[in-house]
MIMARLO-801439 format. One line per field, with one value per residue (C-alpha): x negated, y, z negated; residue in three letters; residue number from 1. Coordinates in nm, 3 decimals, padded with zeros to 5 digits. Example, Ala and Ser with C-alpha at 12.3 -4.5 7.8 and 13.67 -1.06 7.14 Angstrom:
residues 2
X = (-01.230:-01.367);
Y = (-00.450:-00.106);
Z = (-00.780:-00.714);
residuo = (ALA:SER);
num = (1:2);
//
This chain:
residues 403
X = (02.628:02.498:02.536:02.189:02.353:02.699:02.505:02.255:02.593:02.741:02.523:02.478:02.848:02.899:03.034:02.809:02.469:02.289:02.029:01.775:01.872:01.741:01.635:01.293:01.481:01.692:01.464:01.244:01.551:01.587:01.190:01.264:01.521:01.406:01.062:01.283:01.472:01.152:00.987:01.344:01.346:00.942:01.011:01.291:01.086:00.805:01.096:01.211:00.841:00.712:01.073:00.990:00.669:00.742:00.972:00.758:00.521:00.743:00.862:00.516:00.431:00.755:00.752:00.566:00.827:01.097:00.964:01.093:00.788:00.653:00.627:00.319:00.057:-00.317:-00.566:-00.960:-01.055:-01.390:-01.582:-01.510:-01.250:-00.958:-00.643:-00.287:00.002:00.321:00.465:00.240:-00.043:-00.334:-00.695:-01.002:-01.402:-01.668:-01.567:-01.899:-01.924:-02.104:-02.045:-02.259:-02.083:-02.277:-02.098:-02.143:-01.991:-02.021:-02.008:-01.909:-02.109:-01.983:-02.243:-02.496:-02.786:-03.006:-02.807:-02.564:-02.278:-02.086:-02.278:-02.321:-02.498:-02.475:-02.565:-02.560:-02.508:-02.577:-02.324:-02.403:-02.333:-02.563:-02.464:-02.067:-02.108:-02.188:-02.455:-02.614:-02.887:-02.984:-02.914:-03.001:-02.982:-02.853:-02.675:-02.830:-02.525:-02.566:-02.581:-02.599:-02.879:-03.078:-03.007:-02.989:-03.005:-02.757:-02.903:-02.921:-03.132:-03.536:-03.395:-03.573:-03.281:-03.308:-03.286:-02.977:-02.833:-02.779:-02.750:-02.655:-02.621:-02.619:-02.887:-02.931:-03.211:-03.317:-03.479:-03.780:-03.874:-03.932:-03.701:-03.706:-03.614:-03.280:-03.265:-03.098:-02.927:-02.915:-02.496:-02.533:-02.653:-02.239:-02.245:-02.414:-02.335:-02.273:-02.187:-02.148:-02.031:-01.908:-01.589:-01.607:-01.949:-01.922:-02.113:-02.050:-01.888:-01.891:-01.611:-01.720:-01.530:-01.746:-01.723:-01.843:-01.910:-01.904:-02.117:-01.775:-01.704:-01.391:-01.398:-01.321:-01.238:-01.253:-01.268:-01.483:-01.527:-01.865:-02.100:-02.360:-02.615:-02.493:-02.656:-02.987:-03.224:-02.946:-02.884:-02.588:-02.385:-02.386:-02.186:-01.994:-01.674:-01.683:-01.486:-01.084:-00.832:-00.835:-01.135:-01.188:-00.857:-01.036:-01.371:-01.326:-01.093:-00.904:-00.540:-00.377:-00.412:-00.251:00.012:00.094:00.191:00.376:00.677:00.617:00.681:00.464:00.164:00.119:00.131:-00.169:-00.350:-00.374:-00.408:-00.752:-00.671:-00.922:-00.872:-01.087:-01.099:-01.086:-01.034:-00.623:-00.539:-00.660:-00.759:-00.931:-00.697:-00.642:-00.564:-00.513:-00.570:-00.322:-00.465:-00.303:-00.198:-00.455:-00.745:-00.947:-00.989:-00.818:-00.830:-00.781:-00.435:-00.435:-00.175:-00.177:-00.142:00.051:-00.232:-00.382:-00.736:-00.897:-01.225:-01.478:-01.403:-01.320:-01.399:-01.289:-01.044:-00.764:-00.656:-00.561:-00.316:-00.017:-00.101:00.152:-00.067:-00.396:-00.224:-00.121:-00.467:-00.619:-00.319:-00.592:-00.685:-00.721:-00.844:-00.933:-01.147:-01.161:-01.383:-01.338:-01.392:-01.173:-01.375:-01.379:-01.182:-01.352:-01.119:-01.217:-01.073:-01.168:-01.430:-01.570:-01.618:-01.487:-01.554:-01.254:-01.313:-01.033:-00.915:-00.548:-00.508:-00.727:-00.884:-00.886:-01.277:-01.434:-01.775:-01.925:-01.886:-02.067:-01.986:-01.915:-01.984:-01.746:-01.538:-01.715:-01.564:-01.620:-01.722:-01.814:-01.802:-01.953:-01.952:-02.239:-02.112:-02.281:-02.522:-02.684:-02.627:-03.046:-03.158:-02.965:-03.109:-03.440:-03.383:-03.154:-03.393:-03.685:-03.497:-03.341:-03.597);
Y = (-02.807:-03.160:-03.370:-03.293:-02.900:-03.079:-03.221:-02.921:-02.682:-02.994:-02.993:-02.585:-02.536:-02.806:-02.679:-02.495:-02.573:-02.811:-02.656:-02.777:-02.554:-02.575:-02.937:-03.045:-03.248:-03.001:-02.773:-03.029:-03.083:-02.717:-02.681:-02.971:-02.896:-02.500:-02.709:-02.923:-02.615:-02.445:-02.747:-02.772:-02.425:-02.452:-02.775:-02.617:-02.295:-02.531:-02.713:-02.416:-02.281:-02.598:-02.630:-02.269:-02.320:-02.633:-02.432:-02.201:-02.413:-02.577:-02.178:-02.141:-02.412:-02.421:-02.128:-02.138:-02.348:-02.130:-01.783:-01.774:-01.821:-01.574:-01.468:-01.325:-01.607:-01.594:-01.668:-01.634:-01.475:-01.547:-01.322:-01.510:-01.225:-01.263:-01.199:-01.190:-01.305:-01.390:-01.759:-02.030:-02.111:-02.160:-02.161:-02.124:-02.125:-01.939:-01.909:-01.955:-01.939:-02.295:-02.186:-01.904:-01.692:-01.566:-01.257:-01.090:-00.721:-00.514:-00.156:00.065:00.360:00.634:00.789:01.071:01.256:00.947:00.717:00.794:00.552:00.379:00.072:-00.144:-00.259:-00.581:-00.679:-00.994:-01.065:-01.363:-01.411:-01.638:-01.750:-01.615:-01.697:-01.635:-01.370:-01.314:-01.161:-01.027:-01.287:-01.113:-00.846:-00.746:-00.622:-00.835:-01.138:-01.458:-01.815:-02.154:-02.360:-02.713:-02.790:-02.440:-02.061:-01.902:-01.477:-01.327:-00.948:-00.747:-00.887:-00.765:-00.663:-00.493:-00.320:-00.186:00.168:00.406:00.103:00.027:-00.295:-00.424:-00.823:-01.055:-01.282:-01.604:-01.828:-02.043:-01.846:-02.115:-01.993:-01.624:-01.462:-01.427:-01.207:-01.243:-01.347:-01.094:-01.127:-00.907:-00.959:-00.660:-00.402:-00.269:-00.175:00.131:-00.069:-00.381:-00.430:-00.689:-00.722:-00.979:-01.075:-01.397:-01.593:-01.944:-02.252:-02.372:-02.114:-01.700:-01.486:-01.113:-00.854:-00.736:-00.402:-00.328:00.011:00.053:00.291:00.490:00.469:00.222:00.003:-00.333:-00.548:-00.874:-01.124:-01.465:-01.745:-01.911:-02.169:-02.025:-02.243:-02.094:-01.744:-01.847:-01.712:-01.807:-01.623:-01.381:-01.499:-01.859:-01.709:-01.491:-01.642:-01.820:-02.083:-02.110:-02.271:-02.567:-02.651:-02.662:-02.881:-03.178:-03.132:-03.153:-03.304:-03.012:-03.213:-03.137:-02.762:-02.844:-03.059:-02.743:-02.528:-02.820:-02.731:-02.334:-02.283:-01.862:-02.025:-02.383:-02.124:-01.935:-02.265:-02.378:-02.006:-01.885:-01.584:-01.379:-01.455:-01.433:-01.529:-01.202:-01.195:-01.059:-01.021:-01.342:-01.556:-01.593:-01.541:-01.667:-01.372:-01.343:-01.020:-00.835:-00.552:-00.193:-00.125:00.158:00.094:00.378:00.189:-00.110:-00.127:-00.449:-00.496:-00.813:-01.034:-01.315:-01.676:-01.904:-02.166:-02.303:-02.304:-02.623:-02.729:-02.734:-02.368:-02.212:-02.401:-02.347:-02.098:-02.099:-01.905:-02.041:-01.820:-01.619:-01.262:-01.136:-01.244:-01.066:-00.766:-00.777:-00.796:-00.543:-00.318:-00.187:-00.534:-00.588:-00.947:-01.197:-01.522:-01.786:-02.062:-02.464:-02.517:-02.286:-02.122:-01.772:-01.527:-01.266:-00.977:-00.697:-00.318:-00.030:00.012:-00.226:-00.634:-00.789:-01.090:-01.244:-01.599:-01.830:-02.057:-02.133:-01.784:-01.490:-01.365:-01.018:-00.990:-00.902:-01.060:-00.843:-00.507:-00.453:-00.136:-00.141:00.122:00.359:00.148:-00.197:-00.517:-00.859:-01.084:-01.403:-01.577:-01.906:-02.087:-02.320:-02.599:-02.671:-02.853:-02.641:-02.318:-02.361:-02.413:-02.115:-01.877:-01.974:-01.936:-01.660:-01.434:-01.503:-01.441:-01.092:-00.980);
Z = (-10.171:-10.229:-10.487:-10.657:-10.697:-10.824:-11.064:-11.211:-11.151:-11.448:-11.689:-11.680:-11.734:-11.980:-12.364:-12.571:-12.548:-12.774:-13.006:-12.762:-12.499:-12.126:-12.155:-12.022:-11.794:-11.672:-11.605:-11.408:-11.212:-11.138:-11.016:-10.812:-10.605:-10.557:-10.406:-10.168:-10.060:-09.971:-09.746:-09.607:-09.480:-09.336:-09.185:-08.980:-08.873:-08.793:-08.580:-08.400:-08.350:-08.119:-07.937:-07.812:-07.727:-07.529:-07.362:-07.302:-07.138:-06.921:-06.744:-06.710:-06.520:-06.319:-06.256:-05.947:-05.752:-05.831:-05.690:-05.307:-04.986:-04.923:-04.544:-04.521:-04.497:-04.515:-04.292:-04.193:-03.897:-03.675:-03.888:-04.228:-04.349:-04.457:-04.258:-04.337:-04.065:-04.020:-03.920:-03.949:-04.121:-03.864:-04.093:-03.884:-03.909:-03.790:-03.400:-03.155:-02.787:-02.678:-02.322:-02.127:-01.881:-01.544:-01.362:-01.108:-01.007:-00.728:-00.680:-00.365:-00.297:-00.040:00.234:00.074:00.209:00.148:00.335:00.614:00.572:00.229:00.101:-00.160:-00.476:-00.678:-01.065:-01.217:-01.633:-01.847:-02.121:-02.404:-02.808:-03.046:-03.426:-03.426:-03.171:-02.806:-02.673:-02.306:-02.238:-01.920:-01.605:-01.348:-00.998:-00.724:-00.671:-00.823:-00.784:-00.900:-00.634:-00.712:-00.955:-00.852:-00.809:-00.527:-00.432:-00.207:-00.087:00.205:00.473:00.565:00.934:01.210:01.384:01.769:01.813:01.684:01.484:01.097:00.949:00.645:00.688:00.395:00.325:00.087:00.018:-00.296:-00.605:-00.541:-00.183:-00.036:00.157:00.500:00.782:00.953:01.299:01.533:01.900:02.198:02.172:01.922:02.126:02.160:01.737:01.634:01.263:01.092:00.736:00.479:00.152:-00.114:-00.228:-00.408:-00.453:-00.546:-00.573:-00.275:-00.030:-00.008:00.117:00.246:00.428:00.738:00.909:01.299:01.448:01.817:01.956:02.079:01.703:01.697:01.410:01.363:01.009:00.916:00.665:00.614:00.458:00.462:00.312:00.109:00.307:00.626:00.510:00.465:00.757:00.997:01.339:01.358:01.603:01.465:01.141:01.313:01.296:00.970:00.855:00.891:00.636:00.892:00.861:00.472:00.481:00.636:00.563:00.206:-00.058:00.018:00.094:-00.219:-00.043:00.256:00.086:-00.151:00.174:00.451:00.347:00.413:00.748:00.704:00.515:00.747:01.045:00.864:00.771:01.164:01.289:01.355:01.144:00.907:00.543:00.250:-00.159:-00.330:-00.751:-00.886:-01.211:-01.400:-01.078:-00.757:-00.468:-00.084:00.120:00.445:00.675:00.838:01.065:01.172:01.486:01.523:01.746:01.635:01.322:01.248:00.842:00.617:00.518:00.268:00.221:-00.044:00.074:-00.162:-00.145:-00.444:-00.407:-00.498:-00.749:-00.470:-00.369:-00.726:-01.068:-01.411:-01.252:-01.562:-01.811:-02.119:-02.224:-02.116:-01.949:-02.207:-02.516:-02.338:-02.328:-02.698:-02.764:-02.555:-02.320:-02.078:-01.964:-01.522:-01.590:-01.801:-01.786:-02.007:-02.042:-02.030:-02.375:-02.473:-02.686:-02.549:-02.375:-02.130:-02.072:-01.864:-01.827:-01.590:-01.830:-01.997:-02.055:-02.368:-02.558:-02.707:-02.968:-02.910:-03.146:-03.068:-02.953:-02.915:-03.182:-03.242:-03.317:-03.034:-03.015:-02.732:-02.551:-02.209:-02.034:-01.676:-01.430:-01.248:-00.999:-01.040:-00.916:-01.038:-00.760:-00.875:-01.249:-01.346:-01.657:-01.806:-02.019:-02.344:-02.191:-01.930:-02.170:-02.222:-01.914:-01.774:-02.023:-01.909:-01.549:-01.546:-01.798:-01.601:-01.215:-01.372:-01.541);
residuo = (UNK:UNK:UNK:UNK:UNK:UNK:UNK:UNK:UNK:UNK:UNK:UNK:UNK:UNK:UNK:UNK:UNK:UNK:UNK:UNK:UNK:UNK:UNK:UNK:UNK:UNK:UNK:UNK:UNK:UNK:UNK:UNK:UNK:UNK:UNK:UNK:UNK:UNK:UNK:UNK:UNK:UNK:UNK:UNK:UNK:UNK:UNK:UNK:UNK:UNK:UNK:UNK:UNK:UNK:UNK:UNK:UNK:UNK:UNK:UNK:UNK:UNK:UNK:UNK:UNK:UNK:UNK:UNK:UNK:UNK:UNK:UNK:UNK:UNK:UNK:UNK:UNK:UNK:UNK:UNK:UNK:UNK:UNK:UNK:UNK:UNK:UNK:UNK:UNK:UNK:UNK:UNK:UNK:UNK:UNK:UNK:UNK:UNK:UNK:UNK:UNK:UNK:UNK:UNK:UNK:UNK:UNK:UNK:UNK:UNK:UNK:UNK:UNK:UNK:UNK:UNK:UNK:UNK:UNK:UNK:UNK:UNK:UNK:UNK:UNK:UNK:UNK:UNK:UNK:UNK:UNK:UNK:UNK:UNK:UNK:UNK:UNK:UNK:UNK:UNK:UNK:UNK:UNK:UNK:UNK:UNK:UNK:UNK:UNK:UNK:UNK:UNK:UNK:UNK:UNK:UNK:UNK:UNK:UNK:UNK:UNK:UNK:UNK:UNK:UNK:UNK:UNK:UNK:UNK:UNK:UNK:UNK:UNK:UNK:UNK:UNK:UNK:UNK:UNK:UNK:UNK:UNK:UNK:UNK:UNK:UNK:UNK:UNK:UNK:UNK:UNK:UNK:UNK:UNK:UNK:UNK:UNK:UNK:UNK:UNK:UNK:UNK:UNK:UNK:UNK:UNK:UNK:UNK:UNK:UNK:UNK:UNK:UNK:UNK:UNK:UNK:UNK:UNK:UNK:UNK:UNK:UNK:UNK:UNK:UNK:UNK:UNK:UNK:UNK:UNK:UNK:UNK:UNK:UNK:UNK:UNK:UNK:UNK:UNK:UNK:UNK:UNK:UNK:UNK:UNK:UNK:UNK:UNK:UNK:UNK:UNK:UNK:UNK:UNK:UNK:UNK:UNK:UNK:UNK:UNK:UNK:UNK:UNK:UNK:UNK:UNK:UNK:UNK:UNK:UNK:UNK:UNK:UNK:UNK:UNK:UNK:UNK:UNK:UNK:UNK:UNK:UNK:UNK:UNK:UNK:UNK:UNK:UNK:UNK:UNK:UNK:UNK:UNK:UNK:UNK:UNK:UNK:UNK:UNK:UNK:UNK:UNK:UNK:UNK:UNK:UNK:UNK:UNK:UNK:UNK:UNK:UNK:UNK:UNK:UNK:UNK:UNK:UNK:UNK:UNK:UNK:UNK:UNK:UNK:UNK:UNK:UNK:UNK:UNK:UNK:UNK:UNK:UNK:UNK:UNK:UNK:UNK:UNK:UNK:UNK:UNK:UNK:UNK:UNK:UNK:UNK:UNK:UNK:UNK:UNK:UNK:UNK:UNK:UNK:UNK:UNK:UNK:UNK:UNK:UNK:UNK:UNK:UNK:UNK:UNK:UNK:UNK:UNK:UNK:UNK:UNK:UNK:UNK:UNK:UNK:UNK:UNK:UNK:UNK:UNK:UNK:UNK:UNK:UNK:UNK:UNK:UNK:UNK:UNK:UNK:UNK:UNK:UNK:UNK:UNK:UNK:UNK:UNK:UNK:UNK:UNK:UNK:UNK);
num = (1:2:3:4:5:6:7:8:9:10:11:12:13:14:15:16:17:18:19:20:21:22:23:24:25:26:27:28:29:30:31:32:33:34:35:36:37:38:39:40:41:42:43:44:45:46:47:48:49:50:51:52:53:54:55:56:57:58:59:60:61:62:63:64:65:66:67:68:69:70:71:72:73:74:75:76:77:78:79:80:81:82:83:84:85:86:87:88:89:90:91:92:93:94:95:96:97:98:99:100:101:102:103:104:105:106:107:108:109:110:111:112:113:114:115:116:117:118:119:120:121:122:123:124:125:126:127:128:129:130:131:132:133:134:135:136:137:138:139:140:141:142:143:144:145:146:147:148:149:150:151:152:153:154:155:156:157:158:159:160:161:162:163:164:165:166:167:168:169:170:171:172:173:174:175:176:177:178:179:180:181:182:183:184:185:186:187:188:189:190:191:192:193:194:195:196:197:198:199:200:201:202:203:204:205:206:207:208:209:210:211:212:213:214:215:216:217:218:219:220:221:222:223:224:225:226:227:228:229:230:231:232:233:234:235:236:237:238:239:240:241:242:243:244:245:246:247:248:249:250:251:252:253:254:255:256:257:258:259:260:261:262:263:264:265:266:267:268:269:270:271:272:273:274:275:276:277:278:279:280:281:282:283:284:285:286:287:288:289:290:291:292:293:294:295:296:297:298:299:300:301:302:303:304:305:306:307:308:309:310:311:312:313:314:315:316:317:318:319:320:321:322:323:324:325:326:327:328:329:330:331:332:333:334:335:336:337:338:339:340:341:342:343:344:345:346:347:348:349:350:351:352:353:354:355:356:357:358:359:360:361:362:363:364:365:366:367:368:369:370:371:372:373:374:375:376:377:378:379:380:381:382:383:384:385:386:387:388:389:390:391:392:393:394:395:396:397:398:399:400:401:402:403);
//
């Protein structure tokens, strides 16, 4: 009680009232202080009101902060969805393919009542970007490989074989010129058949694995190595042997090769032998192997061996994945191979079935961009990428040579 109630509380309990009563005074006193008490009380509701509301105010915007991280982070894929994952944060665009991709498979056929003896067929595909997905350009049969600054084919030869043989020798000339007949030698007459067929084709050199067919019906294996140039309306005989490790070693810049393998006493015994080998494609890379042969003589089948030999720019380019084995078969666990390009803006992975499109942007991309389906039992034998710069010019060329 304060001393404006001491008072009041005085003056009401003082003797018996005067004749006047309540005075004026009094009572003003008494309206007074019920008004004070009344603006007391609001003041402190108004108080308490905006102290809870600030605090209020300051949970809500705090609040944020104090929740825990969540794990699962958010992310775009190439299509412009969005994705969640787990770890770090990795945003990305629209993914394109600036490169263009040109394969190459082959297929194996066995002997039928058309043809008497197992042969085989080529196709060749143009890969390219379209948009933020891939896209078939062009195919067709055949063989058609960038050499240098033009395109060359690689097909089975016009021949005119003697009597009671078959021949099925490889022949390449320049998209720009005809082709022309092979040029045969008598030093044939002893094979009732020679065959050819491709391995690896690339700019520069082709490996095939040749068969011969005496007339007593012994058969003989072998694998070659041979400039692409070499194949071009060129005699038999003058290819026959093709080119050995040796000789790549110091006619090219081929030292870092031969440097790889000094200290190996198996593989520098292979390098100087005259032994068959040949570039055939493994699991996510072109391959040196060399042949080892049975002991049969009836017929003497290729038995390959892989040569630890890195094999340099001139004979394979753009020959490198760019990421693990392990994290292409997360993505797709039927994969044989894979290719990937030297932007690194695409991964090519191929199953028994089918080719794949992969973008890449600091990984693969689950969003496949393309699906071509391959045939029963095709191989790849030769893959060449356009950089961004020559993607235009080989969609031209290629369109109008497979069309």
């Amino acid at each position: 009680m304060d001393r404006h109630d001491i008072n009041i509380k005085q003056q009401m309990s003082s003797g018996p009232l005067r004749k006047e009563g309540f005075t004026q005074e009094l009572m003003h006193k008494i309206e007074k202080r019920i008004d004070q008490q009344k603006r007391q009380k609001r003041t402190w509701l108004f108080a308490i009101s905006g102290l809870c509301f600030a605090l209020f105010a300051a949970i809500f915007v705090i609040q944020p902060y104090l929740q825990p991280q969540s794990d699962s982070l958010t992310t775009i894929n190439a299509s412009g969805t969005m994705n969640a994952s787990s770890g770090s944060t990795q945003m990305m665009g629209q993914a394109e393919m600036k490169t263009a991709l040109l394969l190459a498979l082959r297929s194996d056929h066995p002997s039928d009542e058309n043809y008497p003896q197992e042969y085989s067929t080529y196709r060749t595909i143009l890969i390219a970007g379209k948009s933020n997905k891939a896209e078939q350009v062009a195919g067709g049969s055949g063989l058609l490989v960038p050499v240098g600054q033009d395109f060359w084919r690689i097909d089975n030869a016009v021949l005119e074989p003697m009597k009671d043989q078959q021949l099925e020798l490889l022949n390449a000339y320049p998209v720009k010129e005809p082709s022309a007949s092979v040029s045969l030698t008598s030093d044939l007459t002893e094979y009732s058949r020679i065959s050819e067929k491709v391995l690896f084709a690339g700019n520069q050199y082709i490996s095939i694995a040749e068969t011969k067919v005496t007339k007593d019906g012994s058969k003989n294996h072998k694998l070659k190595v041979l400039d692409i140039n070499s194949l071009e309306r060129t005699p038999y005989h003058e290819k026959e042997s093709g080119l050995s490790l040796q000789e790549l070693l110091y006619s090219s810049d081929l030292q870092r090769m031969k440097n790889a393998v000094r200290n190996n006493r198996e593989e520098s015994v292979a390098l100087n032998a005259d032994s068959s080998w040949g570039i055939a494609r493994q699991p996510g890379k072109w391959k040196a192997l060399k042949q080892m042969e049975t002991t049969s003589s009836e017929d003497r089948k290729i038995v390959l061996e892989e040569l630890k030999v890195p094999l340099p720019y001139n004979l394979v380019s753009y020959d490198v994945l760019c990421c693990s084995w392990q994290e292409i078969k997360q993505i797709q666990p039927a994969a044989v191979d894979a290719l990937s390009s030297p932007d690194k803006d695409v991964v090519v992975i191929l199953t028994q079935t089918q080719i794949i499109v992969y973008p890449y942007q600091n990984g693969i991309v689950n969003d496949p961009m393309l699906n071509i389906s391959l045939q029963e039992g095709e191989k790849l034998v030769m893959a060449h990428w356009a950089l961004p710069n020559y993607v235009e010019k080989w969609k031209v060329e290629v369109t109008e040579q497979l069309k």
